[in-house]
C-alpha positions as CSV (number, residue, x, y, z in Angstrom):
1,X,89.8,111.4,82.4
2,X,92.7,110.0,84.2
3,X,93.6,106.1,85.1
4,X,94.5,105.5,88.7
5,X,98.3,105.9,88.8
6,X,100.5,103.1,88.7
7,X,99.3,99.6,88.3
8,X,98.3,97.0,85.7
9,X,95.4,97.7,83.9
10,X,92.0,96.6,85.3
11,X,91.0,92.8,84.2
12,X,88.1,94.0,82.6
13,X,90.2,95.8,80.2
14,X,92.5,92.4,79.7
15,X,91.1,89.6,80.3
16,X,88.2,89.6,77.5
17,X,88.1,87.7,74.2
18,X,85.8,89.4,71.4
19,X,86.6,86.7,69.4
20,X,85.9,83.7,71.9
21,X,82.6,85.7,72.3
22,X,83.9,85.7,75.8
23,X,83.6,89.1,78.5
24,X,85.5,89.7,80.9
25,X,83.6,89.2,84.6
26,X,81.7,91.9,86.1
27,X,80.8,91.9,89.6
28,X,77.4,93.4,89.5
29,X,75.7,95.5,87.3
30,X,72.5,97.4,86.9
31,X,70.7,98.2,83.9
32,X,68.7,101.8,83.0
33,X,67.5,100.6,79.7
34,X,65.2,97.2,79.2
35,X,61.5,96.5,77.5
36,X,58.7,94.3,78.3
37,X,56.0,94.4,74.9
38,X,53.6,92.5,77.1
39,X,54.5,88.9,76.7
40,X,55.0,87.2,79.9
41,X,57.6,84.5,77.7
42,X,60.0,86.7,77.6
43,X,60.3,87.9,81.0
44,X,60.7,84.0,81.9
45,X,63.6,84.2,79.2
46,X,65.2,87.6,80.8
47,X,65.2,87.0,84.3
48,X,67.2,84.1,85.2
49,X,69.8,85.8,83.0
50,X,69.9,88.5,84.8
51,X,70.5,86.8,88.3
52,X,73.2,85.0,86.2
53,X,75.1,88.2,85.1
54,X,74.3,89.9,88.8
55,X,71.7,92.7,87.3
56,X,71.0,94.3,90.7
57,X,67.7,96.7,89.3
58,X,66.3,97.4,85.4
59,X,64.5,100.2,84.7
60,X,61.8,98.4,82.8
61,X,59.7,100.2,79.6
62,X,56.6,99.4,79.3
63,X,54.4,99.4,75.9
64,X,51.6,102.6,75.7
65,X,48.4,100.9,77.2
66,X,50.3,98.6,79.9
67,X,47.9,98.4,83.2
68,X,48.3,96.8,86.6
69,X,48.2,93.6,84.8
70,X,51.4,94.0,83.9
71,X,52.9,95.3,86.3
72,X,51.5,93.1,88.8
73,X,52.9,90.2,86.2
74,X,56.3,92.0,86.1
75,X,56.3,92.1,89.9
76,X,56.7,88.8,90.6
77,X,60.0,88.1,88.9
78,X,61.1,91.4,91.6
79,X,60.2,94.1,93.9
80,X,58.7,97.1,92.2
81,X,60.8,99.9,93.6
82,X,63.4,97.7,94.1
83,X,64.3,94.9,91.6
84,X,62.5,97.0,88.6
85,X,62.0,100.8,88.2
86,X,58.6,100.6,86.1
87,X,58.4,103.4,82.9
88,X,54.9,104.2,81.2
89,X,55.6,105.0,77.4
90,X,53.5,108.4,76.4
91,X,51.8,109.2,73.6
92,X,53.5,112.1,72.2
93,X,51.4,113.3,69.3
94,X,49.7,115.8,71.8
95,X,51.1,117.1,75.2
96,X,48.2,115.6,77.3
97,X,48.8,115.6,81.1
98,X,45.9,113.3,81.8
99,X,48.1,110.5,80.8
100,X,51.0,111.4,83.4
101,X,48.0,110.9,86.1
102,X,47.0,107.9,84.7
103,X,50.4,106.7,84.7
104,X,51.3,107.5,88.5
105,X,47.7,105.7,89.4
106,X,48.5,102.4,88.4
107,X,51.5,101.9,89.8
108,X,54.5,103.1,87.0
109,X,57.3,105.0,88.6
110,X,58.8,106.8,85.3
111,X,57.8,108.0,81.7
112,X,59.5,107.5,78.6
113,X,59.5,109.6,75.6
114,X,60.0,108.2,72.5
115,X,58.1,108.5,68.5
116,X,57.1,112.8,69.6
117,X,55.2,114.8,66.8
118,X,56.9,118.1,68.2
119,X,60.8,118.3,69.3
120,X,61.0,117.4,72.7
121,X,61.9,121.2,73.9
122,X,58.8,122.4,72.2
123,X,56.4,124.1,74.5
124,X,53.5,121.4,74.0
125,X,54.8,119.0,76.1
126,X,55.3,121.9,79.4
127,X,52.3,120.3,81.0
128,X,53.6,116.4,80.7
129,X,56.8,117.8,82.1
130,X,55.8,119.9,84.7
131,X,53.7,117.3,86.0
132,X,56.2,114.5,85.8
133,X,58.3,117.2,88.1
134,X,55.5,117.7,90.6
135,X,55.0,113.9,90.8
136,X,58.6,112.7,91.1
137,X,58.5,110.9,87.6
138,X,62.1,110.6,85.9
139,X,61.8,110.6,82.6
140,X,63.6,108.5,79.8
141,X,64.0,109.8,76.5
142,X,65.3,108.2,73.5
143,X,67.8,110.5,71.5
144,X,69.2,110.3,68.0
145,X,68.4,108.1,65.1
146,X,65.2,106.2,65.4
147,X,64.8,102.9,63.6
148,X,62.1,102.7,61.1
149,X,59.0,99.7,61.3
150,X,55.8,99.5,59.2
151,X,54.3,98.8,62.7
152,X,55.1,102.5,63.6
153,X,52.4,104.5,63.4
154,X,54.0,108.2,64.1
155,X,54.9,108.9,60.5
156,X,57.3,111.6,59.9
157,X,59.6,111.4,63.3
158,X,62.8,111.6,63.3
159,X,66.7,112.1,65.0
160,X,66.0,116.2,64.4
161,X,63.1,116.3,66.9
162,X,65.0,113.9,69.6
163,X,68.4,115.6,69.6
164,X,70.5,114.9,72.8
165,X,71.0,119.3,73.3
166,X,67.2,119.5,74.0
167,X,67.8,117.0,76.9
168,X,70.0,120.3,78.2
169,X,67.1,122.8,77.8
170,X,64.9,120.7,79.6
171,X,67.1,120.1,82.1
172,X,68.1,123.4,83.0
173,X,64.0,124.7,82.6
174,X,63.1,121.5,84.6
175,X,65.7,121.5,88.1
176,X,64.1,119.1,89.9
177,X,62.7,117.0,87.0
178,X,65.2,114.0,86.8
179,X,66.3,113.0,82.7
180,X,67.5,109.7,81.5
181,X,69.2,110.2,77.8
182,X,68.9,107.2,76.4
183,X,71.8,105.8,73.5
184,X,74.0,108.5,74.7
185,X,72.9,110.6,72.1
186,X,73.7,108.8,69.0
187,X,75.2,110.1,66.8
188,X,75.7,113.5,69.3
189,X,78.1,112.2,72.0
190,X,79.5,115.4,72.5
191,X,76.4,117.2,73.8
192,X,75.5,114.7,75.8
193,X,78.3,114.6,77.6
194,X,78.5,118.8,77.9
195,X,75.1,118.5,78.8
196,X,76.0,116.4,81.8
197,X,78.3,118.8,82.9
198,X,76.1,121.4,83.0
199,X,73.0,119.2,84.4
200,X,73.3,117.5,87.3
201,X,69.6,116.0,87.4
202,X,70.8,115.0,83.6
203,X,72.4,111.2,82.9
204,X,72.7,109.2,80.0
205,X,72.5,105.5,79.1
206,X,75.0,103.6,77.2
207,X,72.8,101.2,74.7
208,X,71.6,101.1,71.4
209,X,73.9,101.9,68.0
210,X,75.8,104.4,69.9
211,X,78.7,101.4,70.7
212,X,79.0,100.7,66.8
213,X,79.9,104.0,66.5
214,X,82.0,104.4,69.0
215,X,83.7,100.9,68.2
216,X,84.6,102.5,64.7
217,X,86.5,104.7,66.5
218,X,87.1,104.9,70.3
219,X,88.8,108.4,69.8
220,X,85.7,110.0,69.5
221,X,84.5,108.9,73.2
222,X,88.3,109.9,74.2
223,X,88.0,113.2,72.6
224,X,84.4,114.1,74.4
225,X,84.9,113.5,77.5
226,X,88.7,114.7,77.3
227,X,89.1,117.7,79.7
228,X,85.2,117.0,81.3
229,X,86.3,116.0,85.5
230,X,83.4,114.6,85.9
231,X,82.9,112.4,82.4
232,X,83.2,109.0,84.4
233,X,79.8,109.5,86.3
234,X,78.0,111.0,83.0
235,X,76.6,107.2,81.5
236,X,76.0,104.3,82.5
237,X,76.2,100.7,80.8
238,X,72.7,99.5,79.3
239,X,71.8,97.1,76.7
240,X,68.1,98.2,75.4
241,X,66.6,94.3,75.2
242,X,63.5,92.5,75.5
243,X,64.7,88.8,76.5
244,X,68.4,89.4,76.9
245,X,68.7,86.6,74.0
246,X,69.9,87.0,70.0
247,X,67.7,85.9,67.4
248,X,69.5,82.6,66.0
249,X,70.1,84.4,63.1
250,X,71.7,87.4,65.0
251,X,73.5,85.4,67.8
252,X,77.4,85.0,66.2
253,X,78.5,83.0,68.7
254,X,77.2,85.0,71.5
255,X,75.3,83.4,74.5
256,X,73.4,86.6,75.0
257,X,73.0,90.0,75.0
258,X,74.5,91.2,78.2
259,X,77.9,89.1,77.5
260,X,77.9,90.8,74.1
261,X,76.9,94.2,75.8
262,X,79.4,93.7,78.7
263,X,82.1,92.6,76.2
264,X,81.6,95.4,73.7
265,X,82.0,98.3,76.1
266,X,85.3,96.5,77.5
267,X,86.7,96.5,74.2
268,X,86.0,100.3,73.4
269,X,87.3,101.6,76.6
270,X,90.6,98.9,76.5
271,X,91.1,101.0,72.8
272,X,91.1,104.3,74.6
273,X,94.1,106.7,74.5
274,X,93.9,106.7,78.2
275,X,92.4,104.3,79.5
276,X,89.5,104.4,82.5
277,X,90.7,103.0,85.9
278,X,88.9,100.9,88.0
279,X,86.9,103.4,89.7
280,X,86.1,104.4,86.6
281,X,84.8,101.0,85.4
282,X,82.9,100.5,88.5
283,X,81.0,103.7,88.1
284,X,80.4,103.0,84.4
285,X,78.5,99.6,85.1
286,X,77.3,99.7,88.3
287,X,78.0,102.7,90.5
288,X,76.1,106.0,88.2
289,X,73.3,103.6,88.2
290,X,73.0,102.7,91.4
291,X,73.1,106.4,92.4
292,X,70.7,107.4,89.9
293,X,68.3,104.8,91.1
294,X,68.9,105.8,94.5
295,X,68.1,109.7,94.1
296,X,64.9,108.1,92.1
297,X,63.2,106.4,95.0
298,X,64.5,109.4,97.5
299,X,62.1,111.7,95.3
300,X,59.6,109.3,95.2
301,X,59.4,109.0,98.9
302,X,59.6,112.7,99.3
């Protein structure tokens, strides 16, 4: 990871103020990583902000037991296809391949994997897999720690059966199958990224607790992707929200989640040892999305 020779450095490495609560502009962006629990509110709430902030397309995650209703609801704040990439959450306590079908029927484009009762490299879940391949289903997975809820019913789940090294096995045993990592692997940023190096169909999303981690110390980012050429186009930026809005309680000063989201990577990568150039940055929150989205609708058409 090199910055473009000669220069200043690019403004969104300057000209943001973490204490103003203040990013730097982008000039679009696209997030992999956003929820809808079924409430129509909140998509009122998330959409203007993201026409605001330029969001170009959202891969959208959908509760288990969304229908057409909500998609059809979804679909008119933005194309299906187009504005939003719809993803049907599984239930992973069995590996059922029914549910895939039922999935592709109403309408959902993607599946995300999230709560399993086996390790997501475990046999069981072959047949979801091999389907989602047949059918040209990417697939999101959360990786890493996994925050606890009394409202969670899979008991006994945890970071060890979502590790970000079984997004490799699947990805080499699954070619053609397209894999979304989500939170970069938190706390494993280092196999994520060699993962990516060796996966091509393999790409990972930049949200959750991953950036308090990496805000502790920016050297660890540095030293993963030191020595990787192709690093930049391994992640993409994301921010893992519902309405795009803080909880009063939550908000410190900030107007919303994607200016805290925006600002937050900008400060990481302006503390690198080396820091990214503007190809670099544009890649990071716009163009590895954009291209991942693309190669998602040219398997869906084919």
């Amino acid at each position: 990871m090199h910055r473009e020779s000669g220069g200043p450095l690019d403004p969104r490495l300057t000209d943001f103020d973490w204490e103003g609560r203040r990013a730097a502009p982008v000039e679009k962006l696209i997030d992999l990583h956003v929820h809808y629990r079924g409430d129509p509110k909140t998509l009122d709430i998330l959409f203007p902000l993201l026409d605001r902030y330029r969001v170009e397309c959202i891969h959208l995650i959908f509760d288990r037991g969304a229908g057409k209703d909500d998609l059809r609801r979804a679909g008119t704040y933005g194309k299906i296809g187009e504005r939003i990439i719809p993803f049907f959450r599984l239930d992973l306590r069995t590996g059922d391949s029914d549910q895939v079908r039922r999935a592709r029927d109403l309408g959902f484009w993607g599946l995300k994997f999230i709560h399993p009762r086996y390790p997501y490299d475990d046999r069981v879940y072959d047949p979801i897999l091999s389907l989602a391949q047949d059918y040209g289903m990417p697939c999101l997975f959360h990786t890493g720690v996994l925050g606890r809820s009394e409202h969670k019913i899979e008991a006994g789940c945890g970071m060890s059966l979502m590790r970000a090294d079984m997004l490799d096995t699947l990805a080499n045993r699954y070619p053609d199958l397209l894999i979304q990592g989500a939170h970069l692997g938190n706390p494993d940023v280092a196999a994520a990224f060699r993962a990516s190096q060796c996966s091509p169909n393999l790409i990972w999303d930049a949200s959750g607790g991953i950036r308090h981690l990496l805000q502790g110390d920016p050297r660890l980012l540095y030293a993963c992707m030191y020595g990787l050429p192709d690093a930049w186009t391994c992640f993409a930026w994301s921010t893992d929200t519902t309405t795009a809005v803080f909880p009063p309680e939550y908000a410190d000063g900030w107007p919303n989640q994607i200016e805290y989201q925006i600002c937050y990577w900008q400060r990481i990568f302006a503390q690198l040892p080396v820091k990214p150039g503007t190809a670099d940055l544009d890649r990071f929150f716009y163009g590895n999305a954009r291209a991942w989205i693309d190669r998602i609708v040219a398997k869906r058409a084919g």
